[in-house]
C-alpha positions as CSV (number, residue, x, y, z in Angstrom):
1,X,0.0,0.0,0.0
2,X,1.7,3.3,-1.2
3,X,0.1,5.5,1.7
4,X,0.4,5.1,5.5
5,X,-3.6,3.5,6.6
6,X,-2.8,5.2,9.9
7,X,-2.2,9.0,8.5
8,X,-5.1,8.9,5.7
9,X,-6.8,12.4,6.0
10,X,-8.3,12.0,2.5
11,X,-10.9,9.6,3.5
12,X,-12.2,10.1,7.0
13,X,-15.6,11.2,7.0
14,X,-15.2,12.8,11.3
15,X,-12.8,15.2,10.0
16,X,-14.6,15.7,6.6
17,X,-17.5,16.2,8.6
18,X,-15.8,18.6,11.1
19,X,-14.0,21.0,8.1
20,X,-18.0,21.5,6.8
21,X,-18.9,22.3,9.8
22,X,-16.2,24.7,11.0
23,X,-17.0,26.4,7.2
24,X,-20.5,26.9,8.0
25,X,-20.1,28.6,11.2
26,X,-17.4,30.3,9.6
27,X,-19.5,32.1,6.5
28,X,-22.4,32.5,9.1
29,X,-20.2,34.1,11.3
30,X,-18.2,36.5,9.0
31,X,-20.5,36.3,5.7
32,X,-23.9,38.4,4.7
33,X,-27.7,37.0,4.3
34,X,-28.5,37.5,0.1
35,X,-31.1,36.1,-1.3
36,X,-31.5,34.0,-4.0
37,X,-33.2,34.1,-7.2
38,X,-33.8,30.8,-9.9
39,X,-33.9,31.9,-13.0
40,X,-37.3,30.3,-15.0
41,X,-37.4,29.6,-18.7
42,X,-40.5,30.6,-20.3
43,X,-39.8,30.0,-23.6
44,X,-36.2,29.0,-24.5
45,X,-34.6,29.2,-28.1
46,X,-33.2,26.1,-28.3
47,X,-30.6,27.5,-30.9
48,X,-28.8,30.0,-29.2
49,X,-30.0,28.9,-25.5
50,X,-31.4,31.7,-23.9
51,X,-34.9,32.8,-23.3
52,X,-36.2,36.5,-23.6
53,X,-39.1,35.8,-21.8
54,X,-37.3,34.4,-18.6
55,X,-38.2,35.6,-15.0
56,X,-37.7,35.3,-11.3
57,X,-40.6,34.7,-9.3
58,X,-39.1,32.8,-6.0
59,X,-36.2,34.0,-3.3
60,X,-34.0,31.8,-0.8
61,X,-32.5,33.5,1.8
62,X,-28.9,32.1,2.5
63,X,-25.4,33.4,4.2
64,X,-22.4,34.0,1.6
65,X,-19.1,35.2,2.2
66,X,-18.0,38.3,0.6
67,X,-14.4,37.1,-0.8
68,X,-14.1,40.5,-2.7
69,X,-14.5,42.4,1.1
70,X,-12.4,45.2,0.4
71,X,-14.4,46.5,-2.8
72,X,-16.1,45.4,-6.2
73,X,-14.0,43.1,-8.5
74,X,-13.9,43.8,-12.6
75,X,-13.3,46.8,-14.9
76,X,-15.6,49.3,-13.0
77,X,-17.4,52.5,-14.5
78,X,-16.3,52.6,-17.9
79,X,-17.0,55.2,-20.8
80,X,-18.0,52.5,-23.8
81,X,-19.1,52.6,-27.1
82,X,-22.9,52.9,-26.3
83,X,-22.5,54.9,-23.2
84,X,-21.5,54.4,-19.9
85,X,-21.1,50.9,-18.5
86,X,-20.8,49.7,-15.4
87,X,-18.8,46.6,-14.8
88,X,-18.5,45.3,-11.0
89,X,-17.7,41.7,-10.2
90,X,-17.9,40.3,-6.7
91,X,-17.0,37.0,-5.5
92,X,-19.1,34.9,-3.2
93,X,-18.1,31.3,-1.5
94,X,-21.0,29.5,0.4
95,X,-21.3,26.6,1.7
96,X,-22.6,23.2,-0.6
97,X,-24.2,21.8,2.4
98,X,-26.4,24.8,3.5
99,X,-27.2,26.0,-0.3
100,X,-28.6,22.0,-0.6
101,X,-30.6,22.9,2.7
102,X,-32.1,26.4,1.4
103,X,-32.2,26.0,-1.9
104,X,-32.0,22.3,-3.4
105,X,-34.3,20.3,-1.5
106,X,-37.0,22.3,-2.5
107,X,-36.2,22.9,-6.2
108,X,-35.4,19.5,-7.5
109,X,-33.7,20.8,-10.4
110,X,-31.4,23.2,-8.8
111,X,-28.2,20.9,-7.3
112,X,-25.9,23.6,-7.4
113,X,-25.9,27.8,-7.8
114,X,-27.0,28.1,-11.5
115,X,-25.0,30.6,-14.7
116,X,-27.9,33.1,-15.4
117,X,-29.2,32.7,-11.8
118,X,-29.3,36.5,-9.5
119,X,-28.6,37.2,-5.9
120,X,-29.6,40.3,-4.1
121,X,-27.5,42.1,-1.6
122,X,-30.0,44.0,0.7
123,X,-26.9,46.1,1.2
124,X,-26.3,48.3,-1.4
125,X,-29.7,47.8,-3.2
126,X,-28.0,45.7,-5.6
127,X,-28.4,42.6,-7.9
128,X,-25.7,40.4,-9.4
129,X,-26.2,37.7,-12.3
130,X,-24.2,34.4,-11.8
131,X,-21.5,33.8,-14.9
132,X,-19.2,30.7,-13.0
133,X,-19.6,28.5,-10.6
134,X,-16.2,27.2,-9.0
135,X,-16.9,23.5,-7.6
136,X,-13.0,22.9,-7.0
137,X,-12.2,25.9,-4.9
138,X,-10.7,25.4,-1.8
139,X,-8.9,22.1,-3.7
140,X,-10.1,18.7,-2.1
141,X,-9.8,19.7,1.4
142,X,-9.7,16.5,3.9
143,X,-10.6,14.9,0.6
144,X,-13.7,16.8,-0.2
145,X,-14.9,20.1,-1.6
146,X,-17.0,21.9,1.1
147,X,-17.7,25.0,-0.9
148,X,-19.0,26.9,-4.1
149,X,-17.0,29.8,-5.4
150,X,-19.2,31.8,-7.2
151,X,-18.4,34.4,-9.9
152,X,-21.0,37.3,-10.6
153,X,-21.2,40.3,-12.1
154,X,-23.8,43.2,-12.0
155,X,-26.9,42.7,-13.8
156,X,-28.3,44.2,-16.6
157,X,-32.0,44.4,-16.7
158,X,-33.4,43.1,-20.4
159,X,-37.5,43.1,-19.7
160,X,-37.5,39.7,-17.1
161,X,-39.9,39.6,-15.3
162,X,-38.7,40.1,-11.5
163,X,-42.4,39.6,-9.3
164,X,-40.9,38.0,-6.2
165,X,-42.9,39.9,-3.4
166,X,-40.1,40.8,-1.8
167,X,-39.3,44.6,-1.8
168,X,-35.9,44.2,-2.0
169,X,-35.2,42.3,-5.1
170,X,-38.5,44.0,-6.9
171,X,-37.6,47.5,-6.0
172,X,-34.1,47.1,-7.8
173,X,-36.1,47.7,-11.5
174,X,-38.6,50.5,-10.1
175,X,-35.7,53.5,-10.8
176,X,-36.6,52.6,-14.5
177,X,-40.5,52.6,-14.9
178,X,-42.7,53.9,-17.9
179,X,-46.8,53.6,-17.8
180,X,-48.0,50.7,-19.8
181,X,-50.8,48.6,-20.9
182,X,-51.3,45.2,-21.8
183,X,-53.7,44.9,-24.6
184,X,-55.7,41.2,-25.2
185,X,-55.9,40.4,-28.6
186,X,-58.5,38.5,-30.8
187,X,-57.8,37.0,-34.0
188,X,-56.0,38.2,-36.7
189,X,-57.1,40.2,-39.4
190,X,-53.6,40.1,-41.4
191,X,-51.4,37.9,-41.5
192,X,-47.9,38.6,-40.1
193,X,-44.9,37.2,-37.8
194,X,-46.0,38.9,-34.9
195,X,-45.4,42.0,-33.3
196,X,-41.7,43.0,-32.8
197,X,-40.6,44.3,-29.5
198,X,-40.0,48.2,-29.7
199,X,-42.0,48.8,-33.0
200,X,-45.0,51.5,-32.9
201,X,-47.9,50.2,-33.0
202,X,-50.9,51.9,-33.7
203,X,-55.0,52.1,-34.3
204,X,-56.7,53.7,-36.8
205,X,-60.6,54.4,-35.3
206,X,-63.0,52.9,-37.7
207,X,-60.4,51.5,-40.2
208,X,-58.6,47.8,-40.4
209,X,-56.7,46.1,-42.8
210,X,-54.6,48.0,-45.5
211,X,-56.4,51.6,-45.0
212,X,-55.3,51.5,-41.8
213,X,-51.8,53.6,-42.0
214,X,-49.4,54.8,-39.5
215,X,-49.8,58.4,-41.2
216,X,-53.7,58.8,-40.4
217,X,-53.5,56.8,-37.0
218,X,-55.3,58.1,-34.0
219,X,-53.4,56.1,-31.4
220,X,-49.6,55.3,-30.8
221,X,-47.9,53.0,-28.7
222,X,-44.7,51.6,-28.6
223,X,-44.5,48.1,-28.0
224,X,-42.5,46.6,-24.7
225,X,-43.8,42.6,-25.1
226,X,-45.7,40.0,-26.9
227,X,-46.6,36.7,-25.7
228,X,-48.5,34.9,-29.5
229,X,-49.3,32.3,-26.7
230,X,-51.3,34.1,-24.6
231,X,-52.5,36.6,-26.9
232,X,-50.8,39.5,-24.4
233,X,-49.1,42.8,-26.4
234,X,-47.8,45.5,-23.4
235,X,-47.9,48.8,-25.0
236,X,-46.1,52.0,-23.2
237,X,-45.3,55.4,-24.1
238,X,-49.4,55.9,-25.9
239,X,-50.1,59.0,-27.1
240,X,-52.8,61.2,-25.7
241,X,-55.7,59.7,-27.3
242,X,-55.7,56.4,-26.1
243,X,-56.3,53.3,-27.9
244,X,-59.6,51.8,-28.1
245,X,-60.8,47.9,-27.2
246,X,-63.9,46.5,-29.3
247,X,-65.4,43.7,-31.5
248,X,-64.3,45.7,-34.7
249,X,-61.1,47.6,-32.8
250,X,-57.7,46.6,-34.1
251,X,-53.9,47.4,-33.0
252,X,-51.7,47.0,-36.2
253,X,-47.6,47.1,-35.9
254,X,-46.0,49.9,-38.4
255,X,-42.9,47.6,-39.3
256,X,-44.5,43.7,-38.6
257,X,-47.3,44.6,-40.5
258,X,-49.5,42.3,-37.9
259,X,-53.1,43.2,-36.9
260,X,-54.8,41.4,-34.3
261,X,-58.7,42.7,-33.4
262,X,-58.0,44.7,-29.9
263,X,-60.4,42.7,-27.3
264,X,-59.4,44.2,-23.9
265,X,-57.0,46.5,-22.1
266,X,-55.7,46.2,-18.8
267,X,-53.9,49.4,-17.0
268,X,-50.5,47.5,-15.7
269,X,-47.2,49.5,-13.6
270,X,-44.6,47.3,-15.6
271,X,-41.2,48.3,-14.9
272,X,-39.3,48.6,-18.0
273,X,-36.1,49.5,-19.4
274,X,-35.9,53.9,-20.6
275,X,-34.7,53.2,-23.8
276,X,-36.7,50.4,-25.6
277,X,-37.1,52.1,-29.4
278,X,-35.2,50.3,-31.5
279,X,-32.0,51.6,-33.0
280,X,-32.0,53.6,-29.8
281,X,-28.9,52.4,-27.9
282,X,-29.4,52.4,-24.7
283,X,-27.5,54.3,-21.9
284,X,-26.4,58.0,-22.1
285,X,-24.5,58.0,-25.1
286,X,-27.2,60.9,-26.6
287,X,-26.3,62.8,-23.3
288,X,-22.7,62.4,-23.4
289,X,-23.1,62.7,-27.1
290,X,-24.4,66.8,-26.6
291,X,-22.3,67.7,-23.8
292,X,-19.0,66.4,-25.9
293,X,-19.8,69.4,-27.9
294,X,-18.6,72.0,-25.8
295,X,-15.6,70.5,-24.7
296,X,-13.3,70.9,-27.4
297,X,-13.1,74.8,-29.3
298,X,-13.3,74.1,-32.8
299,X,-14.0,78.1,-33.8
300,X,-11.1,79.7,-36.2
301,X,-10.2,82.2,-33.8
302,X,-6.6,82.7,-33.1
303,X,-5.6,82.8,-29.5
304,X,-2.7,84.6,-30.7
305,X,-3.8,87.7,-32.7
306,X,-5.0,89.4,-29.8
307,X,-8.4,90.0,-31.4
308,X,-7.7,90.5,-34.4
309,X,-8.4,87.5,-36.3
């Protein structure tokens, strides 16, 4: 036998069991309560693996430890392309036991912190979006892993839906909100792919099918969502005269060309992203865009003429 059978710390489960639990008091005693969020698919595209329609609809409250404690990780507040951009990074360890105890035995498809999964950090007001999960980190300690090292990095709100009844988490999205609707649709009276997300749509009173233009259109809307499956199309930023529900009413998209008879509407406070036009990046690169302009003197006077030129 190549090892000694009376020194073999690589297989005892009393002093396996005694590193997990020194670990656990450990991150409770010196770590923060987040909660956690599962991500739920609603309907996933298969070919690139994501789902637009994804929310977050449960929390699990659970102690971490703050391994980035003296400050966010990543490349910070940067000026990019598109506007300002804000990358922080934090790194989080807890504990496989207790994250089986909160948060595995009662999903029974979540054995381990999920990519694309969010915590919250009640301090700070601030949610973070799971990219790795380190299973290996501390190395086989006694024998056996006792932790998770997790890898996450600010997230960027893209229209999930976050209804978790808890203030915390919910309240992130309110400091971007626009008044909305969500208009029921009937059937359709042209045929078309659907309505796109950020396309105006509009309603011509009186008029369907192809008299109804966006040039003579009483009502405006731009479009935030559409669910084809449950007939749901959430409309914000409508124009004063508002649009109009009826056996004969319609709502027709300017650039999908789809209209669907307009069978109810439902006032909704739907927290949404500001800048959901399309072609419109998003961000303040508009703002930064103006102010630039009176940074740099591009006039043809001469500093040097002394007024004269």
């Amino acid at each position: 036998m190549a090892t000694n059978p009376y020194f073999n710390f690589k297989s005892s489960s009393p002093e396996q069991n005694l590193m997990e639990d020194l670990t656990i008091e450990a991150i409770k005693t010196m770590g923060m309560d987040v909660l956690y969020l599962p991500r739920e698919y609603v309907k996933k595209d298969l070919l690139f693996g994501e789902d637009v329609l994804s929310q977050f609809k449960k929390t699990y409250e659970i102690e971490m430890y703050l391994q980035s404690y003296d400050g966010f990780e990543g490349e910070g507040d940067i000026l990019a392309k598109y506007g300002l951009e804000i990358k922080d990074k934090v790194s989080l360890v807890v504990a496989k036991k207790r994250f089986t105890d909160e948060v595995g035995n009662l999903e029974a498809n979540i054995n381990r912190p999920r990519e694309g999964d969010l915590i919250y950090f009640p301090m700070g007001n601030y949610l973070f979006e799971i990219n790795f999960v380190e299973h290996e980190n501390p190395f086989y300690q006694l024998g056996k892993n006792q932790t998770y090292l997790i890898q996450a990095e600010l997230f960027t709100y893209s229209l999930e839906n976050i209804q978790t009844g808890v203030c915390g988490p919910d309240s992130v999205t309110q400091l971007q909100k626009l008044y909305a609707q969500e208009f029921t649709t009937g059937i359709a009276v042209t045929s078309g792919p659907g309505f796109y997300r950020g396309e105006t749509v509009y309603q011509v009173a009186g008029v369907s099918g192809a008299g109804a233009t966006l040039g003579i259109a009483t009502s405006t809307g731009t479009v935030i969502d559409w669910v084809s499956t449950t007939s749901k199309l959430t409309v914000s930023s409508i124009s004063t005269v508002s649009f109009e529900a009826g056996s004969t009413a319609t709502v027709k998209g300017s650039q999908s060309g789809s209209e669907y008879i307009l069978s109810g509407i439902t006032a909704t406070n739907l927290v949404i992203p500001e800048n959901i036009i399309l072609n419109t990046p998003s961000g303040d690169a508009n703002t930064f865009g103006v102010e630039q302009q009176g940074v740099l003197d591009f006039s043809e006077t001469d500093p040097f003429s002394e007024g004269r030129y």
